[in-house]
Steps between C-alpha positions, in 0.01 A plus 500: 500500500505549112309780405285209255177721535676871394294743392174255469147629642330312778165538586405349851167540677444487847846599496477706816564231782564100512567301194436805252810726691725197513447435109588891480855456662613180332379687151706816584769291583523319163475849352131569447286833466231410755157676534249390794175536455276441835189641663665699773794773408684523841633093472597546138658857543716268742599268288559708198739646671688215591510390147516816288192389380135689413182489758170494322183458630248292372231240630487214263157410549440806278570460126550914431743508838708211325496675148612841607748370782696286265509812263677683775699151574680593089431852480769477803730172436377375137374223344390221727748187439389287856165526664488358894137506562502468875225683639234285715279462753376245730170467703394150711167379567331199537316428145119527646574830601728629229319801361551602091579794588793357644557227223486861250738639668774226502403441117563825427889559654608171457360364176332795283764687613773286368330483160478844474837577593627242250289594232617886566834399450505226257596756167813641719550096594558346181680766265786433779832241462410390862086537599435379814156431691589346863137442714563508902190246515546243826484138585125623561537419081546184549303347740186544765507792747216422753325845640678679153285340228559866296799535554612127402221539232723886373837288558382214302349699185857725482697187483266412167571858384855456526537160369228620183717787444841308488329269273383757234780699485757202499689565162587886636732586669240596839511277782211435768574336785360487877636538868296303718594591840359323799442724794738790513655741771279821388259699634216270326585228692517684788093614425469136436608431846307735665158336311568168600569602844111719497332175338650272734506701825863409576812751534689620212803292587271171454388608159853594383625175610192313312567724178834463511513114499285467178798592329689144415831648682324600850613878441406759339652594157707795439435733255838596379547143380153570266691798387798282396270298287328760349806661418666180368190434244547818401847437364592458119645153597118398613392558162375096503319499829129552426188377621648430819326519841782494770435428828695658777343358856826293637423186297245436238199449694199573229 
């Protein structure tokens, strides 16, 4: 592979397992300087060292963690020219019983914490030939998720902040776009499989089956293919792909 990417700064979080690591190797790959910013050290340390790349930890729900973690992120590899915000969480419960405590917490990783990380990095963004924003949002962003109202709710509103920022920053040269994965072969889905399985009372091979066929393809997606797209929006010859929500699930099923 071309090294298209050499010498440019990545920032990915939740880049310690899943989607986040695969975005790491494709970026490497293509030549990046990669940090990893996540809330647990050993994962990242991992992965780093895979990719020549920086572990820093931070928990996004927490504006100061964010601040001085991406001042690490170009104290160590520079400027930041693409931002991957990855990190999420997921919770399920029926609606009458959702709590807002829960409802605060998804808010706060998946949609404050997106802001904030944008906003952080937005100065570094736009004084560079090829700024890119790429969201890992879901299909949850585009339709109903019964028993997930939050997270669908989290999914939906990160999709608007995507599509607002690619809007107002149009005549730069930054670029916003946004994954939307269906349900993918990490260790979320796998605590996704072991909810449904304690709601409905049946084994953990039922609930992967029923989680696995709300994706349009009847499997369960890959993450190195997420990688590849991230990586591949990330490119100078993507410079005119912005706004985009891009679903990966098998088939277009939102």
């Amino acid at each position: 592979m071309p090294d298209w990417l050499q010498g440019r700064h990545a920032l990915i979080t939740g880049g310690g397992t899943g989607i986040g690591a695969a975005c790491a190797t494709h970026l490497h790959a293509a030549g990046a300087k990669v940090s990893l910013l996540g809330r647990r050290m050993e994962p990242l340390q991992q992965v780093a060292g895979r990719v020549e790349g920086t572990a820093i930890q931070c928990d996004v729900a927490d504006r100061a963690q964010i601040d001085r973690a991406f001042d690490e992120a170009r104290a160590a590899n520079g400027s930041i020219e693409m931002l991957i915000v990855n990190a999420g969480i997921a919770e399920s419960a029926p609606f009458h019983k959702m709590t807002r405590e829960s409802w605060d917490r998804i808010m706060a990783v998946n949609l404050t914490g997106a802001f904030d990380c944008a906003q952080a990095a937005i100065g570094d963004l736009l004084k560079s030939e090829h700024g890119r924003i790429v969201f890992i949002a879901s299909v949850a962003s585009l339709r109903g998720v019964p028993y997930a109202a939050h997270y669908a709710a989290s999914k939906h509103g990160l999709l608007g902040l995507s599509r607002s920022l690619a809007s107002e920053y149009a005549k730069t040269k930054l670029t916003v776009n946004a994954v939307c994965p269906g349900y993918v072969d990490t260790p979320m889905t796998d605590q996704s499989v072991a909810r449904v399985s304690q709601f409905t009372g049946r084994g953990e091979e039922f609930a992967r089956d029923a989680i696995t066929n709300m994706n349009a393809s009847g499997r369960l997606v890959e993450p190195d293919g997420i990688g590849t797209m991230v990586m591949t929006l990330c490119l100078p010859q993507s410079g005119d792909i912005s706004g985009a929500a891009i679903t990966i699930d098998g088939a277009t099923s939102a």
